[in-house]
RODREN-970649 format. One record per atom (N, C-alpha, C, CB): x, y, z; residue in three letters. Coordinates in steps of 0.001 Angstrom, whole numbers, plus 500000, padded with zeros to 6 digits. Atoms other than C-alpha are relative to their C-alpha. Glycine has a CB too. Layout:
XYZALA;...
//
This chain:
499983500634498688UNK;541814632926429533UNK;498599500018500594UNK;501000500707500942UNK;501361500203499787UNK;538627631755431049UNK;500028500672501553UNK;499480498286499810UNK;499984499318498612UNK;537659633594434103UNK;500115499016501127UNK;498702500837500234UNK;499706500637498744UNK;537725630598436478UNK;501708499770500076UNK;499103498526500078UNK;499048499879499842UNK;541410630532435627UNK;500525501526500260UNK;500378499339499138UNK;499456498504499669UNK;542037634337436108UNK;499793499659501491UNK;499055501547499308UNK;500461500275498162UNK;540406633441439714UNK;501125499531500405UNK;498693498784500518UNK;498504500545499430UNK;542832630927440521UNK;501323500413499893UNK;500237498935499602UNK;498860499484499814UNK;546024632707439237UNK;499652501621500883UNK;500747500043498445UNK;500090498871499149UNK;544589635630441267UNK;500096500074501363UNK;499036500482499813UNK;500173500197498690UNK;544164633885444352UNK;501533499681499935UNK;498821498897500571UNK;498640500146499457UNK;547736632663444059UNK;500617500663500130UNK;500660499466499659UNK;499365499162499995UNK;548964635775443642UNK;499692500523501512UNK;499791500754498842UNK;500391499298498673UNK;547272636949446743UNK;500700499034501126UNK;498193500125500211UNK;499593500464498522UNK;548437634278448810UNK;501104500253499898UNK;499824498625500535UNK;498769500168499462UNK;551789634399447924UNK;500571501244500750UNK;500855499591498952UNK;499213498662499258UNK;552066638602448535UNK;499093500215501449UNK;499902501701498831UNK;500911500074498361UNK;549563637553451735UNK;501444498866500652UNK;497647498846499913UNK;499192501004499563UNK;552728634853452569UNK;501167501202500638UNK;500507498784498655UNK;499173499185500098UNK;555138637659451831UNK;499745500773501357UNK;499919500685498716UNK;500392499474498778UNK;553348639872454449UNK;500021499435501024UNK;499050500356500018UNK;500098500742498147UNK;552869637362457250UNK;501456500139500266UNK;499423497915500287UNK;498576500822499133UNK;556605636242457252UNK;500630501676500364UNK;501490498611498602UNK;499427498654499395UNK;557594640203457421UNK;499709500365501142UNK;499715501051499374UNK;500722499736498407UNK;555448640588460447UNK;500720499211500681UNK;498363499622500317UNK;499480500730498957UNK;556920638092461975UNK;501811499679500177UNK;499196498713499824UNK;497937499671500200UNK;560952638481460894UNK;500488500513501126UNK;500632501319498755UNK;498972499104498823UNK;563381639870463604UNK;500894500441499225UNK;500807499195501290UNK;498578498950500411UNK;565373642817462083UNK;500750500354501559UNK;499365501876499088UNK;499320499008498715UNK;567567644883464776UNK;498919500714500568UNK;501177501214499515UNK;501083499235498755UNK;565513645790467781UNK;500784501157500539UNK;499561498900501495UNK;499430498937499442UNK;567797648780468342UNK;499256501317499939UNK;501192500114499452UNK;500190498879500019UNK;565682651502467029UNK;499097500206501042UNK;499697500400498858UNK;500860499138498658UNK;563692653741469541UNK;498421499596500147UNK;499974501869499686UNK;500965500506499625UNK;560310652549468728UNK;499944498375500105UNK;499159500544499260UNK;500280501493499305UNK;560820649228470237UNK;500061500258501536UNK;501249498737499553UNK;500494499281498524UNK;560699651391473795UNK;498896499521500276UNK;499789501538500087UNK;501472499673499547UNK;557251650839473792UNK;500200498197501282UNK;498334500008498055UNK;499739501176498923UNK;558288647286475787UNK;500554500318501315UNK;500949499012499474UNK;498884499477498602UNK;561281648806477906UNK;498656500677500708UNK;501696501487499562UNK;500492498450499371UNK;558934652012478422UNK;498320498791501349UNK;498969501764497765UNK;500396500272499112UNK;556172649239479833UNK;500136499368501265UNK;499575499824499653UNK;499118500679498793UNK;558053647456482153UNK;500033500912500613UNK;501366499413499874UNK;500094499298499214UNK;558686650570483805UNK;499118500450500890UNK;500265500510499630UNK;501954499382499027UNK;554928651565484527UNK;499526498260500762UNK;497884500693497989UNK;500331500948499552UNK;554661648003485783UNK;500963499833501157UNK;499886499079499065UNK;499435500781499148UNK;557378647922487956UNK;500856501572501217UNK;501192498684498917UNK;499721498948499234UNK;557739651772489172UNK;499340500499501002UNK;500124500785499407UNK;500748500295499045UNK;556759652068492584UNK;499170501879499870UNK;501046499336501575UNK;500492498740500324UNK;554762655141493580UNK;500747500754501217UNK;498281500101499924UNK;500812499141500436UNK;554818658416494065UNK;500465500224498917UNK;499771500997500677UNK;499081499945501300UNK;554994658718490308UNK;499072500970499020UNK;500322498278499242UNK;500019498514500545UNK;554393661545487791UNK;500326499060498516UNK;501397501472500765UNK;499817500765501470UNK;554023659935484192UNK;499634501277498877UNK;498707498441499798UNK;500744498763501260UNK;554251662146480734UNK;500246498927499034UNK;500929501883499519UNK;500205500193501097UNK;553148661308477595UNK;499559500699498722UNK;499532499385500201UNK;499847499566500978UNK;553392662188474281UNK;500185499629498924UNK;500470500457500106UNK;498671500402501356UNK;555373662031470977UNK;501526500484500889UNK;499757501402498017UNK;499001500104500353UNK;558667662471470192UNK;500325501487501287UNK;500164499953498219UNK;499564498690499143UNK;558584666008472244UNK;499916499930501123UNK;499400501108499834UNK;499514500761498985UNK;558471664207475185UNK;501246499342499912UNK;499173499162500259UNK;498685501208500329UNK;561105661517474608UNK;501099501520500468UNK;500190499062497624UNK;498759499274500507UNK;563669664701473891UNK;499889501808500903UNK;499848500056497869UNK;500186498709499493UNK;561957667226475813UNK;500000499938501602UNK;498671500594499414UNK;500146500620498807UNK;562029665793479734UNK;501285499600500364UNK;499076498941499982UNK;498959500646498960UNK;564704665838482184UNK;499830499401501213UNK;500775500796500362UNK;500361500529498252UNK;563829663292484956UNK;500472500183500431UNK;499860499029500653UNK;498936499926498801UNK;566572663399487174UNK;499320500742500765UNK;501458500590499778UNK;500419498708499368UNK;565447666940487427UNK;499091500301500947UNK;499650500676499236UNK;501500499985500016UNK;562007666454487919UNK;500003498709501559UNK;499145499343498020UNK;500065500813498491UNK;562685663275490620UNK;500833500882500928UNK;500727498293499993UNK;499191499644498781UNK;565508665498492582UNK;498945501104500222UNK;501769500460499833UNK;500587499584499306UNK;563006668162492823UNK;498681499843500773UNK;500128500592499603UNK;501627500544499464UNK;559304667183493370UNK;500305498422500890UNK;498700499606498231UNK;500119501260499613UNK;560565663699494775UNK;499062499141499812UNK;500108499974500949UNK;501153501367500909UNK;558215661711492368UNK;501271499486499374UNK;498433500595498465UNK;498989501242500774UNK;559494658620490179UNK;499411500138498851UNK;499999498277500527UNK;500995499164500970UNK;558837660344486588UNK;500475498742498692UNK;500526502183499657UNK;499576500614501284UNK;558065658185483675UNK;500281500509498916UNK;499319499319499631UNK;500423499322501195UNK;558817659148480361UNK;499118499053499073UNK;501261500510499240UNK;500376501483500705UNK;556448656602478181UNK;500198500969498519UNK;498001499041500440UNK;499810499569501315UNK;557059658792475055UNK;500733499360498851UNK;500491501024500130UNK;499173500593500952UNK;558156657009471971UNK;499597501114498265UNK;499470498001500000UNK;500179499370500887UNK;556736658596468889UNK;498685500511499667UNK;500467499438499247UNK;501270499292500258UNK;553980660892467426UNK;499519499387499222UNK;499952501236499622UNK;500328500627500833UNK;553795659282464490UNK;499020498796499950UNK;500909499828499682UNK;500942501055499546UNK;551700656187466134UNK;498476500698500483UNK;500771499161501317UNK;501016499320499590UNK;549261658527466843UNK;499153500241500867UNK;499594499946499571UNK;500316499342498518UNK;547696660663469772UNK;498931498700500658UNK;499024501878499838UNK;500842500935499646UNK;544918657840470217UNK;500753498661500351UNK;499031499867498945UNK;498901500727499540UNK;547474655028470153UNK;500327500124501098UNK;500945500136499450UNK;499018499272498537UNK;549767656935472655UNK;498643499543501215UNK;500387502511499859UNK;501089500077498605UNK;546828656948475318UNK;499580498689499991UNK;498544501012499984UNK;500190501569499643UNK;545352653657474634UNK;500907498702500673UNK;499747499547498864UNK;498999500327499411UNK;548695652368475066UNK;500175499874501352UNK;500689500611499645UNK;499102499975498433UNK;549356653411478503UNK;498925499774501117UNK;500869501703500390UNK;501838500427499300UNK;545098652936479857UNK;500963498888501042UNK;498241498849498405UNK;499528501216498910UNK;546355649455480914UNK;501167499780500864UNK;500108498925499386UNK;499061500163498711UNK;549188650435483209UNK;499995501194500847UNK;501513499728499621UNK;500641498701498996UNK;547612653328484924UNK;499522499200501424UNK;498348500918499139UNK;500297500331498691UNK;547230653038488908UNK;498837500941500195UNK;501216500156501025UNK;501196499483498919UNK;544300654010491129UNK;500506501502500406UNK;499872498880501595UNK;499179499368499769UNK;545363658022491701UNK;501210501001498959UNK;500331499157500660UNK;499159499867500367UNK;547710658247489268UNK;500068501354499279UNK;500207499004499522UNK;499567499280500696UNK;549298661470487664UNK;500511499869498910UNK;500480500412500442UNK;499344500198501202UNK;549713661971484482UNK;500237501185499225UNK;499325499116499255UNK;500159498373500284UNK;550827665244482425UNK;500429499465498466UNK;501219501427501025UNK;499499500515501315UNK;550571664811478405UNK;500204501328499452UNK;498991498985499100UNK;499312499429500905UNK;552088666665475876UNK;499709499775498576UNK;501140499722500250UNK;499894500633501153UNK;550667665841472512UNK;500565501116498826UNK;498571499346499702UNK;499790498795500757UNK;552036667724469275UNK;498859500579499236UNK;501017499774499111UNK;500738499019500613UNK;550454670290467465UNK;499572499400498662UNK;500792501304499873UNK;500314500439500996UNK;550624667885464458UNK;498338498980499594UNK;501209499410499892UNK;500973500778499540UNK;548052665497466139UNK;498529500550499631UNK;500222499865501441UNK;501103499154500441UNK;545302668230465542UNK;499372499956498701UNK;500366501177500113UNK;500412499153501809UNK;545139668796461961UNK;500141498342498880UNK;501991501794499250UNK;500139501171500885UNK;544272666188459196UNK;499672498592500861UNK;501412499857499143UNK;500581501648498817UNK;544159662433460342UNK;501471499410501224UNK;499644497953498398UNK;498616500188499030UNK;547637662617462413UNK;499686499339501243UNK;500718501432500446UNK;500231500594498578UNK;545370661474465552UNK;499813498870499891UNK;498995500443500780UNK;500042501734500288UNK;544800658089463934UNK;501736499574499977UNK;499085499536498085UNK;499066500180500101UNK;548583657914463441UNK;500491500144498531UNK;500102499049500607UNK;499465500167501503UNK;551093657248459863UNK;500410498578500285UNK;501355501121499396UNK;499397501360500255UNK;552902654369458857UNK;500702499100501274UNK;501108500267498926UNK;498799500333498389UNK;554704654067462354UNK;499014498961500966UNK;500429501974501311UNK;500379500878499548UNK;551443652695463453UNK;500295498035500264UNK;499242500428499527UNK;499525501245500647UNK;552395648986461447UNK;501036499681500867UNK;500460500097498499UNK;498905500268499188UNK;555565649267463614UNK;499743499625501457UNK;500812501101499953UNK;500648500096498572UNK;553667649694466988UNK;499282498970500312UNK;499180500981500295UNK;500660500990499881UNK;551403646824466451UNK;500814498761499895UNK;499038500091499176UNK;499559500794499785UNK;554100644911465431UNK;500767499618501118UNK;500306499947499262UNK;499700500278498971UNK;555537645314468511UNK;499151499636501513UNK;500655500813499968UNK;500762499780498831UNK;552574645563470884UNK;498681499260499429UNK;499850501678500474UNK;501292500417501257UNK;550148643136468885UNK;498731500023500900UNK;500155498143499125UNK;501268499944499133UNK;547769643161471860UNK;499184501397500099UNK;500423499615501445UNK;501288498627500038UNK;546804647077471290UNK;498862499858498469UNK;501112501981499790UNK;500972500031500998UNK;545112645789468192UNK;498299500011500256UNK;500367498843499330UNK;501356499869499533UNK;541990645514470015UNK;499466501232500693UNK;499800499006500823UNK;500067498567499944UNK;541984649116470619UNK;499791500890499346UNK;500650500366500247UNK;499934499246501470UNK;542196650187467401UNK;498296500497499315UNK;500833498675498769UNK;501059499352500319UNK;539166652266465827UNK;499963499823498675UNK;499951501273500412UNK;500100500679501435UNK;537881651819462346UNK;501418501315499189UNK;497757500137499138UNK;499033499247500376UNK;540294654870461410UNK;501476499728500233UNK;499709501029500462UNK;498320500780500053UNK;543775653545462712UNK;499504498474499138UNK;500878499522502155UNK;500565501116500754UNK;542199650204461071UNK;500474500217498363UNK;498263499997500221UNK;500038500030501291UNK;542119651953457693UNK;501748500184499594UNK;498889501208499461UNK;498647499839499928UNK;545857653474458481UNK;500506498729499987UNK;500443500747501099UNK;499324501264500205UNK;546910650080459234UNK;500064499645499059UNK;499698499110500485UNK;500291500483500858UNK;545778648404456455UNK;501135500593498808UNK;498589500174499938UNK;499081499432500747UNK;547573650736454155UNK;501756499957500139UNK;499544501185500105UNK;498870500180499736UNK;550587650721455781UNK;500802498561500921UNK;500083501159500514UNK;499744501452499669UNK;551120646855456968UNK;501029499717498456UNK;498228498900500193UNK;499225500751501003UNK;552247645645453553UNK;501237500493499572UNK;499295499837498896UNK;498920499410500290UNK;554823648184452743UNK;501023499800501112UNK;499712501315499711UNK;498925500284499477UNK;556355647972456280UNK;500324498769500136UNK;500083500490500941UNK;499306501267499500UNK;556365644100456442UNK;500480499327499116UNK;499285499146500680UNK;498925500631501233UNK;558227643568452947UNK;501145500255500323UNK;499928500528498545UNK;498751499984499943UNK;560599645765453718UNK;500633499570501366UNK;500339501214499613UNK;499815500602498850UNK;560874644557457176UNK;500800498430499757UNK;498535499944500673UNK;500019500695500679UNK;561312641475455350UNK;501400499469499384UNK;499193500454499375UNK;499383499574500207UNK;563875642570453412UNK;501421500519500410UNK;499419500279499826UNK;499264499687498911UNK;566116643938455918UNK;500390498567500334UNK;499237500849501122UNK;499661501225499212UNK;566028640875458001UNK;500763499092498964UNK;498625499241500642UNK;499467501264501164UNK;566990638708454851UNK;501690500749499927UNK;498826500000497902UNK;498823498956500217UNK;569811641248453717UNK;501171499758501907UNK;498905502181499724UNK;499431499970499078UNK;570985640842457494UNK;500230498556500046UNK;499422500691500980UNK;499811501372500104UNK;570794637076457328UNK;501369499601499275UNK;498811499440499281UNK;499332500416501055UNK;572551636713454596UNK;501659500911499700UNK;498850500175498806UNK;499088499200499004UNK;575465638970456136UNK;500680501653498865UNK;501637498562500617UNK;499810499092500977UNK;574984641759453257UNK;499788501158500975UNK;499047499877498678UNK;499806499229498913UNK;574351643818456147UNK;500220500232501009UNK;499686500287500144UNK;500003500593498134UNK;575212644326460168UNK;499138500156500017UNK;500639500517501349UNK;501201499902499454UNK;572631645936461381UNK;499429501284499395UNK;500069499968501503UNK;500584499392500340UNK;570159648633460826UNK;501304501399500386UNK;498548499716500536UNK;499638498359500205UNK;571712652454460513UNK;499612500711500710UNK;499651500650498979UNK;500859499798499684UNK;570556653817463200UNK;500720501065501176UNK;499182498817500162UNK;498847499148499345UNK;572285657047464991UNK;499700499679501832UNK;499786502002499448UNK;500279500086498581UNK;571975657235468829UNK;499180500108500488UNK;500398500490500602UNK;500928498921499216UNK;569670659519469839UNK;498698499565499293UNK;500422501825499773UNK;501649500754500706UNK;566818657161467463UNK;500060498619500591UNK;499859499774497926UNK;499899501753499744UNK;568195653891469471UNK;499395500295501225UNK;501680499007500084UNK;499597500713498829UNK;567438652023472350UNK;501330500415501289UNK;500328498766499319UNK;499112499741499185UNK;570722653007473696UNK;500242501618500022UNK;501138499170499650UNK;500013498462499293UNK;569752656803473712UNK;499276500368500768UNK;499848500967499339UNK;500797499500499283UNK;567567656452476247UNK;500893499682501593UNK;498468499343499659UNK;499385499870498312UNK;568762656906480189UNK;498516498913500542UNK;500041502314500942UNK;501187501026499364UNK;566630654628482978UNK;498630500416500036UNK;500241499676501449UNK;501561499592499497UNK;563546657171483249UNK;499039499883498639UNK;499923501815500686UNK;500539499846501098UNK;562757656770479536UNK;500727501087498703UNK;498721500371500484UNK;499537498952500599UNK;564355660050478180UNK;501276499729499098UNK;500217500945501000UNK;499116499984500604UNK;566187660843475289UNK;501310500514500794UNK;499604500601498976UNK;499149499244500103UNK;569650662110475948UNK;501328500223499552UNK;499950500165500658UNK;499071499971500811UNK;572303660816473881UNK;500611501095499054UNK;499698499200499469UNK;499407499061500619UNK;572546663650471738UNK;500246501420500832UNK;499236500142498841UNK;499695499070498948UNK;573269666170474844UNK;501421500196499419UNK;499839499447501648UNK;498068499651500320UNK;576307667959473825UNK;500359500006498641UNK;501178498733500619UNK;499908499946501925UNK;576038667155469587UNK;499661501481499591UNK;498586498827499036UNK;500571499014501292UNK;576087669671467029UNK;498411499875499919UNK;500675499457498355UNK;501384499626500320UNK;572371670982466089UNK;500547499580498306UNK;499366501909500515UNK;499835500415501189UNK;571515669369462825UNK;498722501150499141UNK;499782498175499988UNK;501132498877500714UNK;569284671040459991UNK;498753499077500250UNK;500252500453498033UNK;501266500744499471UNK;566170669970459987UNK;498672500614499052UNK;499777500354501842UNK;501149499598501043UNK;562938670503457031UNK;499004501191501321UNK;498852498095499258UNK;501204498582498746UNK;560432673745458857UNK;498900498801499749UNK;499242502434499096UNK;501691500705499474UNK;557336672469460179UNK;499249500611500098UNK;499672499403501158UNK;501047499189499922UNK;554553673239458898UNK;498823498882500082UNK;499953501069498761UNK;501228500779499769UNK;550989671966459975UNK;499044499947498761UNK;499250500602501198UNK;500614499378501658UNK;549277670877456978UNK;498020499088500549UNK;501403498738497718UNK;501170500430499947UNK;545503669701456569UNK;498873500733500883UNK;500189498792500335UNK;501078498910499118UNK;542211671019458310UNK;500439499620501682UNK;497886499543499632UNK;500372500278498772UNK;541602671044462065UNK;499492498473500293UNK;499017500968500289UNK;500626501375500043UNK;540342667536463202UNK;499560500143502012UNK;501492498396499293UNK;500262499699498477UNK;538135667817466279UNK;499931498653500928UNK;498529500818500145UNK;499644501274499394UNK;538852664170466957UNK;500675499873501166UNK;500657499350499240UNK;499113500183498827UNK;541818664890468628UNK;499462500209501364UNK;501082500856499879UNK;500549499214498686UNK;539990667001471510UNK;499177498741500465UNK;498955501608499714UNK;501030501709499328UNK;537488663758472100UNK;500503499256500278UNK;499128499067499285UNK;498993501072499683UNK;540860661503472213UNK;500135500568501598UNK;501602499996498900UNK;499363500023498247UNK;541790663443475462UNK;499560500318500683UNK;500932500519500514UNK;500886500047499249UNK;538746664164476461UNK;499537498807500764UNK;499246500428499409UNK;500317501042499447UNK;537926660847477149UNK;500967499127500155UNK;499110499539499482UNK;499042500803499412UNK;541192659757478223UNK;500029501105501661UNK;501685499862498806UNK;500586499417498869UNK;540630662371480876UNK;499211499646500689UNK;499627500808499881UNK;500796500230499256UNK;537724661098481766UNK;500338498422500826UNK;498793500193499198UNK;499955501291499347UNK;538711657812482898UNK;501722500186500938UNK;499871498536498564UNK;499023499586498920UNK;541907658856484206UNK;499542501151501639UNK;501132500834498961UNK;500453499068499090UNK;539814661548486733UNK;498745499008500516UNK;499614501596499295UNK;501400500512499983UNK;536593659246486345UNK;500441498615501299UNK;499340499393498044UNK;499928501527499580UNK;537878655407486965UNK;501404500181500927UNK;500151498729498480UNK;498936500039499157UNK;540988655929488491UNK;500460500924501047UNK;500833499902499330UNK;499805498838498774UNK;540542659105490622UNK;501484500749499922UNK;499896499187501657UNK;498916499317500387UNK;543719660594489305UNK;500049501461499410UNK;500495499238499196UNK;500001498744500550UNK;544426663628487743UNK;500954500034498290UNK;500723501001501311UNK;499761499888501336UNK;545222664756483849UNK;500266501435500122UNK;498868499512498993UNK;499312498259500314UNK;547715668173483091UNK;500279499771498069UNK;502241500388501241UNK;499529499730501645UNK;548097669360479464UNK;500777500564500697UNK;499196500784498656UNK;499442498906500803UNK;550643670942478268UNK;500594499872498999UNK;500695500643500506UNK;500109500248501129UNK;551884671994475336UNK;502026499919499568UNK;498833501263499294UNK;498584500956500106UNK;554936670681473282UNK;500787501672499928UNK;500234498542498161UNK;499374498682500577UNK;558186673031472840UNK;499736500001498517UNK;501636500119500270UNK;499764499994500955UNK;558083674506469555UNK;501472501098499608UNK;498730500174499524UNK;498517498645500815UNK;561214676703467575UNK;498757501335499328UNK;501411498876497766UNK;500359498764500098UNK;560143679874467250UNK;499448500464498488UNK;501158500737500462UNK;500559499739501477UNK;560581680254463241UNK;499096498870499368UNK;501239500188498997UNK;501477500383500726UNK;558199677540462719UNK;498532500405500564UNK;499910498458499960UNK;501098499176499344UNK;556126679173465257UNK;499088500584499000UNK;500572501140500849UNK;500408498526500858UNK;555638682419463046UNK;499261499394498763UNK;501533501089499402UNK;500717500347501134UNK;554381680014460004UNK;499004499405500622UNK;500649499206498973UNK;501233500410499882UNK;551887678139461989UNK;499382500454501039UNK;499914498818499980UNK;501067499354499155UNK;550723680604464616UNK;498764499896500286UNK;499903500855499796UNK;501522500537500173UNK;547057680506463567UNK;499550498926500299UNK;499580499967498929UNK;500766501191499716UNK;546851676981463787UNK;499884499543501425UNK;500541498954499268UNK;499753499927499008UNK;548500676931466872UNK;499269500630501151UNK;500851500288499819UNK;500668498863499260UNK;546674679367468443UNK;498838499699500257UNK;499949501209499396UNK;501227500277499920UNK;543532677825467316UNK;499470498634500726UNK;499641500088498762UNK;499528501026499579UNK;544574674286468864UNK;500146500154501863UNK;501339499810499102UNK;499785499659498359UNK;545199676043472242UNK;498493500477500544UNK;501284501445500279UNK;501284499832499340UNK;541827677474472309UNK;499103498894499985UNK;499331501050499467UNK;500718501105499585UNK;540052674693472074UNK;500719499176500912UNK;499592499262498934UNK;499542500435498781UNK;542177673082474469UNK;499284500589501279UNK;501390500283500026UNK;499976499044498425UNK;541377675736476991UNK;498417499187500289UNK;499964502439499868UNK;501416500712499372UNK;537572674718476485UNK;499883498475500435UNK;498880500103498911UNK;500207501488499102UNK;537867671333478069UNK;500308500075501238UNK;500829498804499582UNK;499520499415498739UNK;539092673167481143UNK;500726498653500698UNK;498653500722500963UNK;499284500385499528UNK;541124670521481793UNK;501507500562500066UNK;499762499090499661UNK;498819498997499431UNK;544394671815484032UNK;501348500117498852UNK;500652499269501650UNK;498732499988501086UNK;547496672909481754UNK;501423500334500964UNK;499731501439498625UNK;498408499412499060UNK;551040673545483323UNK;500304500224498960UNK;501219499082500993UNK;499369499213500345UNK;552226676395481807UNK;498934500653498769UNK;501369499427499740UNK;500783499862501024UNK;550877678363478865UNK;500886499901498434UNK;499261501376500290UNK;499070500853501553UNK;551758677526474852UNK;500938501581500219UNK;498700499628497677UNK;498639498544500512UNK;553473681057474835UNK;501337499232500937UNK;499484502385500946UNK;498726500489498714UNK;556126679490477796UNK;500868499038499210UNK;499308499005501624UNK;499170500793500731UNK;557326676932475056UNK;500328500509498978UNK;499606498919499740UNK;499574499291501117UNK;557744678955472342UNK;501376500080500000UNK;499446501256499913UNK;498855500150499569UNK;561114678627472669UNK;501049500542499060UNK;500136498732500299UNK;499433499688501040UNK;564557680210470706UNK;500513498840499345UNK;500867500898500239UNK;499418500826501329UNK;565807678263467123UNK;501178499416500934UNK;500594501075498372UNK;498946500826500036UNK;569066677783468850UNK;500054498884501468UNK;501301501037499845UNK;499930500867499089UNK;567714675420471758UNK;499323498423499285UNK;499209500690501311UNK;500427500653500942UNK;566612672845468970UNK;501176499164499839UNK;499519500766498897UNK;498881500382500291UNK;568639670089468134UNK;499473499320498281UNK;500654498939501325UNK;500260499814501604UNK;566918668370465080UNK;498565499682499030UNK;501031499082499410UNK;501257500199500640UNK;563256668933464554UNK;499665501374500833UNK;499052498409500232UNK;500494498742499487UNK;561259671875465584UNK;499242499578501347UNK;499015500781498885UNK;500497500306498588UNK;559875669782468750UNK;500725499501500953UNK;499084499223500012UNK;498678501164499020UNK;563368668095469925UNK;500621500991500422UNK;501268498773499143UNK;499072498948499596UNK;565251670110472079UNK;501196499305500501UNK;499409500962501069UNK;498397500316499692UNK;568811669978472730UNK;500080499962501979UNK;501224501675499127UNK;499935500039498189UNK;570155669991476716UNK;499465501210500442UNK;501614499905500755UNK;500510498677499013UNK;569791673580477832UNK;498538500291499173UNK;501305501680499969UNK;501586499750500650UNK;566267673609475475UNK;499473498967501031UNK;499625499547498043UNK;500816501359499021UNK;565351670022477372UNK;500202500954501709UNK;501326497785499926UNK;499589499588498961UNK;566816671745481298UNK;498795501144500324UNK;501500500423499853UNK;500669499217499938UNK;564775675051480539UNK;498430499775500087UNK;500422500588499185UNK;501425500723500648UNK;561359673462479351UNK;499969499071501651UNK;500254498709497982UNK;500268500803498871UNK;561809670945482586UNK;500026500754501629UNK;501091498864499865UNK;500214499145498900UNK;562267673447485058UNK;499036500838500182UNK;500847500628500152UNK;501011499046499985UNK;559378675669483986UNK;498835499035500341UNK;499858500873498609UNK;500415500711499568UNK;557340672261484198UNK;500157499511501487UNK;500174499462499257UNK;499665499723498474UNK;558610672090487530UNK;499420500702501267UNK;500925500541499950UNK;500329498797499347UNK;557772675358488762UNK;498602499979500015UNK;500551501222499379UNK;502060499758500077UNK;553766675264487447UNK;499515498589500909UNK;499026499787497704UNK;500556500998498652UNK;553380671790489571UNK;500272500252501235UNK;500454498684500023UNK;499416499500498608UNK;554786673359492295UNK;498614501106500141UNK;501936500859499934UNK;501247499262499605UNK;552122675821492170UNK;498578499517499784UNK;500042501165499379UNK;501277501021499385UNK;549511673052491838UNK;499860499760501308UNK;500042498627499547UNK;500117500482498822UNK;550476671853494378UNK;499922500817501528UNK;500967499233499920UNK;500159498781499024UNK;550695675035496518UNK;498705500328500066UNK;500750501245499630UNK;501396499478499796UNK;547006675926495478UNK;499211498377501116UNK;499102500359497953UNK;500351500964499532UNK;545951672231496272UNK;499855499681501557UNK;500667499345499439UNK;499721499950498900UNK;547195672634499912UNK;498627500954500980UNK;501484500553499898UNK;
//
């Protein structure tokens, strides 16, 4: 075969699994699962009046935040914008830049996973986020860039895939339990469908890869423009964890909090206060069940209350 024909059957090959990819991107499977929030969750910051109290995070938000709680006591209007970790800590913030007010409060929560290896660029979940939010693409850094890239083609075959399989009435809809839909979230954002379920098992969590001092510069300089440009204020704190995965990643943990501390930006509460027992877990080592979510929101409670007491 002469190489100008290898060319041409090469390029056809490319267009057709470059064809393959576009039409996946652009397919409609079932919009039920949870990361298609990221729409609901902006509508809210667009249309929630003030005085308002916004957290963000991963997933340990979503599952870890009782508004009700949090509006019947402080009388703020509390967002949850939490959808998943997996889109990664830089994502998460870029995300929510453009619906921040003049003022505004905000208290994040990122996980402990975000730290270590490239978790602050995001995983595969990114591909999902863009396909829903195609306008944060211009946000994106050459590192979620490279994540993308990798993970575009795999999710928009099977994306692809799905949708066809659903077409073609080989399937209803996606598989998709409650407490990961759309319809496990209440009006403030928050998980709470699985309030009241059995505790499921769940793989230990362990933090794998080096330190990555990225993360600390992600919320450093989302700090700064939240305190800088918008005259608002920025609270860490830190996610719940279960206790026995505690004990395996202590060290890292530990080492994640101290560098936190040096950015002296304010924390409500300290990481020991979430440490929390195995049986307030429902089915990850950062999701808590009701009286894990109730406990965790009242202690958040209590440390803005004493912001706000010093503040006075």
């Amino acid at each position: 075969m002469s190489v100008i024909k290898f060319i041409k059957r090469l390029l056809v090959v490319l267009l057709i699994v470059g064809g393959i990819i576009t039409l996946g991107f652009f397919s409609h499977i079932d919009q039920s699962t949870v990361i298609y929030s990221f729409n609901y969750k902006h509508k809210m910051l667009q249309t929630v009046n003030a005085p308002r109290l916004i957290f963000a995070g991963g997933s340990n938000v979503r599952y870890g935040i009782n508004s009700k709680m949090i509006k019947d006591s402080l009388q703020v209007n509390p967002i949850n914008t939490a959808v998943s970790a997996g889109v990664g800590l830089k994502f998460i913030l870029d995300d929510l830049k453009p619906y921040l007010k003049p003022n505004e409060i905000v208290v994040l929560s990122p996980e402990y996973d975000h730290f270590y290896g490239k978790y602050v660029w995001g995983n595969e979940q990114i591909a999902q986020a863009v396909n829903i939010c195609p306008e944060d693409i211009r946000t994106l850094n050459y590192n979620q860039l490279k994540v993308l890239a990798g993970a575009l083609p795999h999710f928009n075959v099977k994306k692809l895939v799905e949708s066809l399989k659903i077409s073609a009435g080989l399937k209803n809809k996606l598989n998709v339990p409650s407490y990961e839909s759309m319809t496990g979230l209440n009006q403030f954002g928050d998980t709470y469908s699985h309030w009241g379920m059995t505790a499921l098992p769940y793989p230990p969590e362990v933090l794998t890869g080096s330190y990555n001092e990225d993360a600390v510069k992600v919320i450093t300089a989302f700090n700064d423009y939240v305190v800088k440009t918008l005259k608002g204020k920025l609270f860490l704190t830190m996610p719940p964890f279960a206790k026995k995965d505690y004990l395996r990643n202590s060290e890292k943990i530990a080492y994640v909090n101290e560098k936190l501390a040096e950015t002296n930006i304010p924390q409500l509460g300290k990481m020991e206060d979430f440490i929390l027992d195995d049986s307030l877990f429902f089915n990850s080592a950062y999701h808590l069940n009701r009286q894990g979510d109730s406990l965790r929101t009242r202690k958040l409670i209590d440390d803005y209350r004493l912001y706000l007491k010093g503040k006075r």
